[in-house]
N, C-alpha and C positions, 0 to 999 in steps of 0.2 A: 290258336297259335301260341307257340312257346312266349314266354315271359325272356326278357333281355336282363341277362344276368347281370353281364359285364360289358358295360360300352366304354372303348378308348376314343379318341378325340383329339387327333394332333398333336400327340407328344413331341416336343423337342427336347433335347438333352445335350448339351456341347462341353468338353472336354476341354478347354484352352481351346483351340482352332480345329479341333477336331468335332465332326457331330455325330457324337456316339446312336442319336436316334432322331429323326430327321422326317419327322410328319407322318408318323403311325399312327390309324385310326384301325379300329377292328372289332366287332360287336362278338361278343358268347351267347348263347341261349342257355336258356332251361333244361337239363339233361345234354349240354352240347358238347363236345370235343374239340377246341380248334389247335392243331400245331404250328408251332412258330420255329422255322429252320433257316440254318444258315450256320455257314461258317465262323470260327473262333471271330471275334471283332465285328460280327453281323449288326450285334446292337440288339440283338436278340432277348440277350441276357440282362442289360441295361432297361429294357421293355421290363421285364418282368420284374424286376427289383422296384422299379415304378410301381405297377401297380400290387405289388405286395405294400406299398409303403413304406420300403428302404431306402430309394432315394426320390428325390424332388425333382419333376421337371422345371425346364425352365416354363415351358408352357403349354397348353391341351388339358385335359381332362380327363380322369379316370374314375368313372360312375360305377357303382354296384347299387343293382334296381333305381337307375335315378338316382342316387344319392351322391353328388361330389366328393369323393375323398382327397380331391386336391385342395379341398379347403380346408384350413387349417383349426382343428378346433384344439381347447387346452381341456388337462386333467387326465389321471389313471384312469377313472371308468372309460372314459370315451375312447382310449386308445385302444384298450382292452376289447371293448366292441365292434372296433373296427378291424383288430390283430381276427377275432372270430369271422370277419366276412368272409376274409381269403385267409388261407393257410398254404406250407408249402412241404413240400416232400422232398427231401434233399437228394446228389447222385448218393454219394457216398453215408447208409446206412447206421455204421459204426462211427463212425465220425459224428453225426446228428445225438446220438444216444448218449446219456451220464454211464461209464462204462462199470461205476459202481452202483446204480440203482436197477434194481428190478425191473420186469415188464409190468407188473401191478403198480408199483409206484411211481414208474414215470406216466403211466396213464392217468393216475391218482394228483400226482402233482400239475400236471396240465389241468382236470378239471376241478382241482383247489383255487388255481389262479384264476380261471374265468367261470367256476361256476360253483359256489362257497355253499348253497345250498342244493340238497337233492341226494339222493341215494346212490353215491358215486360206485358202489361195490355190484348193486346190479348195472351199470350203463359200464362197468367197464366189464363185467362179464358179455355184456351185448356186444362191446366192439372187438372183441378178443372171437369170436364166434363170427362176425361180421367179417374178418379179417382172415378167417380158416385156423384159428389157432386157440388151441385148447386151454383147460388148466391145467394141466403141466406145465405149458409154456407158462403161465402165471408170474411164478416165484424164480424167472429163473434170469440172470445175466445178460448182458448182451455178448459176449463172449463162450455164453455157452449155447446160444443159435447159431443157426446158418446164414448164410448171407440172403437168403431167399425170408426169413424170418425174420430177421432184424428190420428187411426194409416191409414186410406186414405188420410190425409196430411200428414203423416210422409211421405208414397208413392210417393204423386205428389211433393212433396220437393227435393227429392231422384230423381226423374224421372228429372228436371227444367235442369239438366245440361248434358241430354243426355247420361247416360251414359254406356260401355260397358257392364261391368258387376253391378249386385246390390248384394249385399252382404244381406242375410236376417236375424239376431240374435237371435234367437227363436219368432220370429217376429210378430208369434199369440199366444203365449202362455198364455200371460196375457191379453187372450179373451173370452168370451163365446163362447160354440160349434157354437151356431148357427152363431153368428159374425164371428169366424174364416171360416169356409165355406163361407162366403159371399167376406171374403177378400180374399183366396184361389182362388175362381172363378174369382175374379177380376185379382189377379196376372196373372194367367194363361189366361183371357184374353189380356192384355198388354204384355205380352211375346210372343202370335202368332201373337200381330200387329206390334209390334217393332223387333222383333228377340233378345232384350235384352238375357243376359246370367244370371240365380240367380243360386246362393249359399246359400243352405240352409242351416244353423248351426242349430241343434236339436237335443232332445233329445224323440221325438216326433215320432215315426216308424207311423203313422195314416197320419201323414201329408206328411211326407216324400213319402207314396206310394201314396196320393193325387196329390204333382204335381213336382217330380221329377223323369227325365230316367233313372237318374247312378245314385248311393251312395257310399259311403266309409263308412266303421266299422274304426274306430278310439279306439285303446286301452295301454296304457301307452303309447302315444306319436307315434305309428306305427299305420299304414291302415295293420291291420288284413283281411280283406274280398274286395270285391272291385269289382262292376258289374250292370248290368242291375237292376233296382230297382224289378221287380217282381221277376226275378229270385234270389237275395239276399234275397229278403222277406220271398219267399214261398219255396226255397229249399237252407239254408242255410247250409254253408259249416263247419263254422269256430265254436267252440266249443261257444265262446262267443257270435256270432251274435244270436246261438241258442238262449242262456242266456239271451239278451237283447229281445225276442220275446216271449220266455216264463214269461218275466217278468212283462208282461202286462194284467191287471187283466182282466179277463172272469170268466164264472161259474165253480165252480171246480178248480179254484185256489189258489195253494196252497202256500204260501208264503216261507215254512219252507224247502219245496224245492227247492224253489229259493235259499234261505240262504246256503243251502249244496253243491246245486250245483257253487254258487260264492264261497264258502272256497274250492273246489277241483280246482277252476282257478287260487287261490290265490299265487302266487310265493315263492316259498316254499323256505325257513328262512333255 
């Protein structure tokens, strides 16, 4: 049986009177995929920032292998060790990258920080290879790749520190179809060679059944729905997960439905 990568545990998180995240619990495995969807203000994203370690709940638990990281421990190595458990992959590619540093050297300066010994010049020709992208690509700018390249070194940047789970941020969204399938593929290859664990944040229901097992409906701050990703997709339970499935445009869509049917979910005043 897969090892538990990643267990959450009743997170809460409140805003002034608002509860941005409001009793999420949710386990990852060992090579697992789980998506976490929902619309802008889901709580989604607040989820994930938790357990990346950017923000604090108020209270729950967010375990990688057993290990509390809502406990607060002091000092740069320990941080440093816990920045390696999870890593994250941003939407926007260019934006994440030093637009003055190389592909070699920002692979180089990530494993400077967390890994001061060892033979950095082969492990980043490994991740550079791992990631589909040659030595050409090496020496070269982030302004002189493609948008489909840049976010393969956001990847193998993400990947240089090993780590258990990768956190993904709508990670292809600011791609074209065709480039997202290609990095899609790619992910999902690197996830059956390593067993990594991604977290998908999206708003994306295409991607999410591309390369994720389990999902969660995320809506004001609760997991509404919560299961096997075909069975979530294709026989939804939950009034809303409907909502989010019908909301994606096909022939015969009609939007003015959609509208009526979000003002009957709307929390009545």
């Amino acid at each position: 049986m897969p090892e538990t990568l990643l267990e959450v545990r009743g997170l809460h998180r409140a805003y002034g009177g608002v509860r941005a995240v409001d009793d999420v619990s949710f386990q990852l495995a060992e090579g697992g995929s789980l998506g976490i969807v929902g619309e802008s203000g889901s709580g989604k994203t607040t989820t994930a920032r938790i357990v990346l370690g950017l923000e604090s709940a108020d209270a729950g638990q967010v375990l990688i292998r057993g290990e509390d990281r809502t406990v607060r421990r002091r000092g740069r190595a320990e941080r440093l060790r816990r920045a390696r458990q999870v890593q994250l992959v941003f939407q926007d590619p260019y934006l994440s990258l030093d637009p003055r540093t190389s592909v070699r050297d920002a692979l180089r300066e990530t494993l400077d920080l967390h890994l001061p010994r060892g033979d950095h010049e082969g492990r980043i020709t490994e991740l550079l290879d791992q990631v589909g992208l040659g030595a050409g690509q090496a020496g070269a700018l982030p302004r002189q790749l493609s948008g489909g390249q840049r976010q393969r070194v956001a990847i193998a940047r993400a990947l240089a520190v090993q780590p258990a789970v990768l956190v993904l941020d709508e990670a292809v969204a600011a791609l074209d179809v065709s480039v997202q399938a290609q990095i899609l593929n790619l992910l999902a290859d690197i996830r059956e060679r390593t067993g990594i664990g991604y977290l998908f944040i999206t708003h994306d229901l295409g991607v999410v059944r591309c390369v994720t097992d389990e999902v969660i409906v995320m809506r004001h701050g609760r997991i509404v729905e919560a299961g096997p990703t075909d069975r979530v997709l294709d026989h939804p339970e939950h009034p809303y997960t409907r909502l989010l499935l019908d909301s994606v445009p096909r022939p015969g869509w009609d939007p003015r439905a959609i509208a009526g049917a979000r003002r009957a979910l709307a929390p009545q005043k």
